[in-house]
C-alpha positions as CSV (number, residue, x, y, z in Angstrom):
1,X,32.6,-161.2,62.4
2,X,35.0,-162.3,65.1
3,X,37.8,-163.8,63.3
4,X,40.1,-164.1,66.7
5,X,41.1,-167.8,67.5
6,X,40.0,-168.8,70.9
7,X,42.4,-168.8,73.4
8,X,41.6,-172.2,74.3
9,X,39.5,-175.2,72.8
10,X,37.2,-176.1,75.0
11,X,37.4,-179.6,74.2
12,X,41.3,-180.0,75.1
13,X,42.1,-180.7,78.6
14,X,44.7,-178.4,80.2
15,X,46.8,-178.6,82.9
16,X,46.5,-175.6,85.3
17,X,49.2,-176.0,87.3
18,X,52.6,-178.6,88.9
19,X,54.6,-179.0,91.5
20,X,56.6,-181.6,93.2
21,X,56.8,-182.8,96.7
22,X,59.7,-182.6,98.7
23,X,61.5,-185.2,97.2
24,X,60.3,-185.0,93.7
25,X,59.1,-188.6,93.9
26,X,55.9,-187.5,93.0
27,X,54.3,-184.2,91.2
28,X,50.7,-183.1,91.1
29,X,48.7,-181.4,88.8
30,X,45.9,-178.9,88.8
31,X,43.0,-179.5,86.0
32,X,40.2,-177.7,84.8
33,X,38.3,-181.0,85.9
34,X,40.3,-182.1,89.4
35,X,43.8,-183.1,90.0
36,X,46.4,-185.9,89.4
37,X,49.4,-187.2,91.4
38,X,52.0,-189.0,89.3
39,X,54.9,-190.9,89.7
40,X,58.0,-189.3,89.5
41,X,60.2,-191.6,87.9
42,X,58.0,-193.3,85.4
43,X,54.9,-190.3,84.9
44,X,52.5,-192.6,85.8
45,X,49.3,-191.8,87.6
46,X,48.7,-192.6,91.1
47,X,46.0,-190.7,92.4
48,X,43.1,-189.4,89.7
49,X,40.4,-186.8,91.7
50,X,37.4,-185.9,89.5
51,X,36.0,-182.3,91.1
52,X,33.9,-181.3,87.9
53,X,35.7,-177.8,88.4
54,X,38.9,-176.5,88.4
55,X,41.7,-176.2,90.4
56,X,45.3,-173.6,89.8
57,X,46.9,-174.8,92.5
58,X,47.8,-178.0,94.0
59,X,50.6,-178.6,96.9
60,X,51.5,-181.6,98.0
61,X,51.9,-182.9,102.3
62,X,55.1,-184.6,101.1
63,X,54.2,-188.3,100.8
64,X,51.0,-187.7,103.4
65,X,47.6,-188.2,102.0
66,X,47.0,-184.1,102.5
67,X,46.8,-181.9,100.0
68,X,46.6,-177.9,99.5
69,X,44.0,-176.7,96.7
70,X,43.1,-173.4,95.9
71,X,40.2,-173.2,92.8
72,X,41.3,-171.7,89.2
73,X,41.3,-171.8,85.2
74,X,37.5,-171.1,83.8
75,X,35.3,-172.6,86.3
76,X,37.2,-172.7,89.8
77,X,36.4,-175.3,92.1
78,X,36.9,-173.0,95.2
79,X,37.0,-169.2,95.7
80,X,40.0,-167.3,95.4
81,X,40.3,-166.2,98.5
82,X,40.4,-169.7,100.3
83,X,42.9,-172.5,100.9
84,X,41.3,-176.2,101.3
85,X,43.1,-178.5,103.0
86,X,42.2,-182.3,101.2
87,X,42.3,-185.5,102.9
88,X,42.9,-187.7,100.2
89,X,42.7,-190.8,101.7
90,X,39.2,-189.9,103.1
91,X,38.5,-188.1,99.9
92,X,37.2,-184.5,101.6
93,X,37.8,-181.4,102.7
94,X,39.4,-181.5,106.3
95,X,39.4,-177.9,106.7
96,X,39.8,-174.7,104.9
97,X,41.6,-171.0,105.2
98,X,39.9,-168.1,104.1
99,X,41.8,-165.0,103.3
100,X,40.7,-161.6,102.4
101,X,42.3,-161.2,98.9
102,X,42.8,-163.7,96.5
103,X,45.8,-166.9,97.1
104,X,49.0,-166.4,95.4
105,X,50.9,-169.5,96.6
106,X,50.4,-172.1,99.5
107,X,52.9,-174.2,101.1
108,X,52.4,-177.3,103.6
109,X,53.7,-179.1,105.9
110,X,52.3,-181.9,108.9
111,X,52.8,-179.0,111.3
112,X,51.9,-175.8,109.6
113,X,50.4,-174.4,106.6
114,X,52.1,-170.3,104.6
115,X,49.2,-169.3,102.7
116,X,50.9,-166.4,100.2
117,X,49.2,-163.1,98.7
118,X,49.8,-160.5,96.8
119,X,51.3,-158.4,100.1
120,X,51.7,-161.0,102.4
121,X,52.1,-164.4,103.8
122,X,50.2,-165.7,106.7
123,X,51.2,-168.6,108.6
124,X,49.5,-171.2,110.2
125,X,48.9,-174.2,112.5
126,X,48.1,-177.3,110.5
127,X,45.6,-177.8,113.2
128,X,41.4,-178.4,112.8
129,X,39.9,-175.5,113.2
130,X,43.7,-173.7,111.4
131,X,45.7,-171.5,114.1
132,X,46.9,-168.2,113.1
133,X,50.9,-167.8,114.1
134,X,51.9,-165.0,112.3
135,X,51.5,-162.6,109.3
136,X,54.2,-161.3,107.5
137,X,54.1,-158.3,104.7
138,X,56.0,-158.6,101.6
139,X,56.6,-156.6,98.9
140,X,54.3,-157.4,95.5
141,X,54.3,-161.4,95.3
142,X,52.0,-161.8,92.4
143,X,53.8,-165.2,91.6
144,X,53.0,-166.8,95.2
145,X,57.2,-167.1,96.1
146,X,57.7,-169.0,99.4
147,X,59.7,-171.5,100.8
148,X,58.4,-174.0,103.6
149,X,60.4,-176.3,106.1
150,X,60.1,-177.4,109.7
151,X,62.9,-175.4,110.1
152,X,62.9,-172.3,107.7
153,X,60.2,-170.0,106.0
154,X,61.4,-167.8,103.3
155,X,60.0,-165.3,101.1
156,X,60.2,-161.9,99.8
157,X,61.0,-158.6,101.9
158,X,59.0,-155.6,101.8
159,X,61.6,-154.2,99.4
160,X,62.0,-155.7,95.8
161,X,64.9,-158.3,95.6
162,X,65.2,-158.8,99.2
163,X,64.5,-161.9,101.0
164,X,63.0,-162.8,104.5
165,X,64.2,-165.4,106.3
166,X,62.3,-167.1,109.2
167,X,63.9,-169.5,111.3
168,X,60.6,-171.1,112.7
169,X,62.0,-172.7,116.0
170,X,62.7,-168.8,117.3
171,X,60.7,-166.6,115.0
172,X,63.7,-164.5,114.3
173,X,63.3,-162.7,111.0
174,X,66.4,-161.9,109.0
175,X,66.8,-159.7,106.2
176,X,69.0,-160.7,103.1
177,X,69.4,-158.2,100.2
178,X,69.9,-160.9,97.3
179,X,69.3,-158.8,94.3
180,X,68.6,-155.0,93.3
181,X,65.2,-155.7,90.9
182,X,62.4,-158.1,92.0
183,X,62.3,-161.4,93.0
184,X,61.6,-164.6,90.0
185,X,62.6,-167.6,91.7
186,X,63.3,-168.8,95.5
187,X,64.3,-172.5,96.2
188,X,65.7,-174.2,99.3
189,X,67.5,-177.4,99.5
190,X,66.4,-180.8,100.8
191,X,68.1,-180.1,104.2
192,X,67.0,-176.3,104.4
193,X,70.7,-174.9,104.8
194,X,71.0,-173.5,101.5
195,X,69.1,-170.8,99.4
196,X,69.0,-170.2,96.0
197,X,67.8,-166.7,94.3
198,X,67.2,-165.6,90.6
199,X,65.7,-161.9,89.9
200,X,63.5,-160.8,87.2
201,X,66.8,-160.0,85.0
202,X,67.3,-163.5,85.1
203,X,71.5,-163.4,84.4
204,X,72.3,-164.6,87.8
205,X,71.5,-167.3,90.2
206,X,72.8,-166.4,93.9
207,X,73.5,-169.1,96.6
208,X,73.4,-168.5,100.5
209,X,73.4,-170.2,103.2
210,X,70.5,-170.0,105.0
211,X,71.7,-170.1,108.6
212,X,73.9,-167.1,108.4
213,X,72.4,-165.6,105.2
214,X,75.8,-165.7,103.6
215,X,76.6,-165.4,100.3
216,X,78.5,-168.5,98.9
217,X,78.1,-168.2,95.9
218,X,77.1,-166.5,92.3
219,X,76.3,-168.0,89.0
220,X,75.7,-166.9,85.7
221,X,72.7,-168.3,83.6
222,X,73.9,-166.0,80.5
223,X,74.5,-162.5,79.5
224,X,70.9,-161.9,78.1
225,X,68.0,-160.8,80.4
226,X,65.2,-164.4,80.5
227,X,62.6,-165.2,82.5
228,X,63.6,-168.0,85.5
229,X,61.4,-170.7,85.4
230,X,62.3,-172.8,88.3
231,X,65.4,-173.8,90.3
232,X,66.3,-176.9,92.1
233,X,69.1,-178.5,94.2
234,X,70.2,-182.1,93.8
235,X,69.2,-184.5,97.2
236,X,73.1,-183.8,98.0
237,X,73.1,-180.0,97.4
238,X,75.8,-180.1,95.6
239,X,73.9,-179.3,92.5
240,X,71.5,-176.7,91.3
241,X,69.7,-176.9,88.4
242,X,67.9,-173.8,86.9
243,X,65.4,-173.3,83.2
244,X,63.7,-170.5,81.8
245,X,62.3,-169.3,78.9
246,X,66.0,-169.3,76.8
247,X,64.5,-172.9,76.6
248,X,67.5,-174.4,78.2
249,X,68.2,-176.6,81.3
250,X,71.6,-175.3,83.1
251,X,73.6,-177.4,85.9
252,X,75.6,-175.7,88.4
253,X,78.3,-176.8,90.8
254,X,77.4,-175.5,94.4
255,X,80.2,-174.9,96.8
256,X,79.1,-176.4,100.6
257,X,81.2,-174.7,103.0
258,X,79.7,-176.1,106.5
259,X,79.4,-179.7,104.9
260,X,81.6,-181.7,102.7
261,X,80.1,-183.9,100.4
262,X,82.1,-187.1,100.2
263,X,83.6,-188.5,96.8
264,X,80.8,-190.5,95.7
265,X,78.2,-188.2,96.9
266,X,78.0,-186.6,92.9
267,X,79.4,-186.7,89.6
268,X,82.8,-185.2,90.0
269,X,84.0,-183.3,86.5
270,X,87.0,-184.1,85.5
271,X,89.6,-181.1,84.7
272,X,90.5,-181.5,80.8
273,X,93.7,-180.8,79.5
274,X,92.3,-177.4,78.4
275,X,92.7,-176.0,82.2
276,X,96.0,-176.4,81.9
277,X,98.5,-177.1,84.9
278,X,96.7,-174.8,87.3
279,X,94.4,-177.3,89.6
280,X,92.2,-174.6,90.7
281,X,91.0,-173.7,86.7
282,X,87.9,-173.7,86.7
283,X,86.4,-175.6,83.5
284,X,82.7,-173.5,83.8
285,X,84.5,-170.4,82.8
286,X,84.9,-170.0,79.4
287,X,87.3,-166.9,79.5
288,X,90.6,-168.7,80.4
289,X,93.3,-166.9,82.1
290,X,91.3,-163.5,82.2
291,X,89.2,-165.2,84.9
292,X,92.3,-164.7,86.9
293,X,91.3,-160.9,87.0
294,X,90.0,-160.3,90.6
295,X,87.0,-158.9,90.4
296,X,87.1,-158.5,86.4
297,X,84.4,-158.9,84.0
298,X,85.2,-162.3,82.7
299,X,85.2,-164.0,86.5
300,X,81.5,-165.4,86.0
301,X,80.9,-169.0,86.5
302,X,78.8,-170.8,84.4
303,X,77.0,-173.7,84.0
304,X,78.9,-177.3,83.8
305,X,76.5,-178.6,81.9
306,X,73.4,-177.8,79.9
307,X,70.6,-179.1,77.7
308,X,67.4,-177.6,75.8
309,X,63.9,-178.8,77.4
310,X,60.4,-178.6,75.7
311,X,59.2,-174.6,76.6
312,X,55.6,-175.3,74.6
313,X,53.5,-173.1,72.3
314,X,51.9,-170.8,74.8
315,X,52.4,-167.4,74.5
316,X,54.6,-165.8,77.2
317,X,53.8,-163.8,79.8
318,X,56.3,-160.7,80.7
319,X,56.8,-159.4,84.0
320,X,55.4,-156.1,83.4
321,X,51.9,-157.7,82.3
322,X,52.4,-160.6,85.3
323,X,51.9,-157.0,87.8
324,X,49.3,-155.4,85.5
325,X,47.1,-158.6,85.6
326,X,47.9,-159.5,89.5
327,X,45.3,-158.2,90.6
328,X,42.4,-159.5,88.6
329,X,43.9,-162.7,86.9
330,X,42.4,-166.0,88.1
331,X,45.4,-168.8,88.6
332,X,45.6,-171.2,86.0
333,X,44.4,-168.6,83.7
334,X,47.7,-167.1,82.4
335,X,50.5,-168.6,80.8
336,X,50.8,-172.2,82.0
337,X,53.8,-172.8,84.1
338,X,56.7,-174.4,82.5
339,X,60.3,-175.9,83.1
340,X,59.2,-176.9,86.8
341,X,62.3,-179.2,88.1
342,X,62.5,-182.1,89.9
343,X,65.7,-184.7,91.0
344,X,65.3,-188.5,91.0
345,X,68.9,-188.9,92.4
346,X,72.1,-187.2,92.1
347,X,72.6,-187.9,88.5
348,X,69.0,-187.9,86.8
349,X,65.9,-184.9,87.1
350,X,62.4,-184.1,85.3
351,X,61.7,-181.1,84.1
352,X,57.7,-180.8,83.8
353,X,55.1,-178.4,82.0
354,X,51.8,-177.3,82.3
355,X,49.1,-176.2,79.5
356,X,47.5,-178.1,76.8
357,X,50.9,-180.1,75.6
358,X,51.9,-180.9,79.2
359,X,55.2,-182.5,78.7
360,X,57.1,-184.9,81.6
361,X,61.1,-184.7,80.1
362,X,63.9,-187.4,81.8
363,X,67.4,-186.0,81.7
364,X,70.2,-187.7,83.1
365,X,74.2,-187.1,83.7
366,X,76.5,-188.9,81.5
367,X,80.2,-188.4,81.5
368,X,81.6,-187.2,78.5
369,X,84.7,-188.1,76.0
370,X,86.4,-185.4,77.6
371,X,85.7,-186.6,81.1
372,X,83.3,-183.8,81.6
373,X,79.6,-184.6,82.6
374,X,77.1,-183.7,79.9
375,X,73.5,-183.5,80.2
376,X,71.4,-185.7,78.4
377,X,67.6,-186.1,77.5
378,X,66.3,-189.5,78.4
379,X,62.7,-189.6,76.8
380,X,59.8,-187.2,77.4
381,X,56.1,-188.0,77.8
382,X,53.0,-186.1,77.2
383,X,51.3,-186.8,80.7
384,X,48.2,-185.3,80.1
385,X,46.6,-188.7,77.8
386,X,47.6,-191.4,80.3
């Protein structure tokens, strides 16, 4: 007798995958039946698509009415091995890329289209038929990591931990060695300028700027080793936010060396009477005067502000079975995506899960009774039954 529970009913709905848009004013979400778009701000559906199949990846044209889908979960609406480009408001396909090996990741834009996989990421015109610009090789990218601008394309080197940079206008390629174990997370800010990294350790978030490919800063998520979920700057970029699967939401300060944000531009925290006289005491480390140590162990800055979010039931996947099953495992099929971030406006951001309890969270920034600005859930919303 088979006594093992099914990995999934087949009577619950799932969600296969999410992502925001640029401007996090709206998300989408792959099903094993179509997709969604939602509203932001109040999780409310926009756009329903029934496709009678199912689809692990869906990437939004900013606010345009274009969408990238590449088929996944049980039944995939597409091969693996293509990219369709939707018209939505026509409700087709436009066109479609077709790849050798399976899609990892896709990012859009109105003038070209990065279509990730497992070695490489090709980029295209976003013209009918699609015009091939370039191909880039990358070290293993089972997770699809790429970033996408008009100005900037980023993603993994040929070496693990390092990152290619692609500054689009001149097709110069620069090399930036971020960490010393495999890439987890990439993110660029609204404007493009700034880049922030997380490896497969997990400990520490690293900050550049992406013109120069200077280092401006480090942060530490914790001590223990954790799996990054997703980071993401504030409009401003004056904040980052970063989860994983510690199960916590974390708030950094951001330094902006080439552009000053102006007063109002962010909650400013206030220094408590704990810093002492010293103006430059930083309240995000916790070790006191030992932070005056240069280059000692207690110099770490971390966090301002943090707050648990909803990590779900599924079970995790680890990194070392993420490259076993790279090869072979069909998106939307693994563990579902969780802790994907997204900013309203300087002082409030979603944090949004996929799977069978898909969970929408609202968390804002509230200034404490110390003056300091604590992080605070809102309300959540199970998206999935709207």
């Amino acid at each position: 007798m088979n006594t093992r529970p099914p990995i999934e009913s087949p009577s619950e709905q799932a969600a296969l995958s999410v992502a925001f848009n640029h401007d996090s004013s709206r998300f989408a979400v792959g099903l094993d039946t179509g997709f969604r778009i939602l509203l932001a701000a109040t999780c409310q559906i926009q756009t329903a698509r029934v496709l009678n199949a199912g689809l692990g990846l869906v990437q939004m044209m900013g606010n345009a009415n274009y969408l990238a889908l590449v088929g996944g979960g049980r039944s995939p609406r597409f091969p693996q091995n293509k990219v369709i480009i939707w018209d939505d408001s026509k409700g087709k396909v436009a066109f479609e890329i077709a790849t050798l090996t399976a899609v990892c990741g896709v990012q859009i834009t109105k003038t070209r289209v990065a279509v990730v996989q497992q070695n490489s990421v090709r980029l295209y015109a976003f013209e009918k038929p699609p015009r091939p610009v370039a191909k880039y090789e990358t070290t293993d990218n089972p997770l699809g990591l790429c970033c996408l601008t008009d100005k900037y394309l980023v993603f993994p080197g040929r070496t693990p931990g390092h990152v290619q940079v692609v500054q689009l206008s001149t097709d110069s390629v620069s090399i930036l060695p971020a960490h010393s174990s495999s890439l987890r997370a990439l993110q660029l800010s609204a404007d493009g300028e700034l880049l922030a990294t997380a490896s497969e350790k997990g400990t520490l978030v690293r900050i550049f700027a992406t013109g120069s490919c200077a280092k401006l800063a480090e942060r530490r998520r914790g001590s223990e080793n954790a799996t990054i979920f997703s980071l993401r700057f504030s409009p401003s970029g004056s904040m980052l936010a970063c989860t994983s699967d510690k199960g916590n939401l974390h708030i950094f300060d951001v330094p902006n060396l080439r552009r000053p944000m102006s007063v109002a531009a962010r909650p400013t925290r206030s220094i408590s009477p704990s810093a002492g006289a010293n103006p430059n005491a930083d309240p995000t480390n916790k070790w006191g005067f030992l932070s005056n140590i240069p280059f000692g162990p207690f110099s770490d800055v971390y966090s301002f502000t943090s707050a648990p979010f909803d990590t779900g039931s599924e079970p995790l996947q680890n990194q070392h079975n993420m490259r076993r099953l790279s090869d072979n495992a069909v998106l939307g099929t693994t563990r579902p995506v969780k802790g994907v971030i997204g900013w309203i406006d300087e002082t409030s951001l979603l944090v949004v899960g996929a799977g069978q309890k898909a969970r929408w969270e609202k968390f804002v920034l509230q200034e404490g009774e110390d003056g300091r600005y604590v992080l605070v859930r809102e309300g959540w919303k199970g998206y999935l039954g709207n």
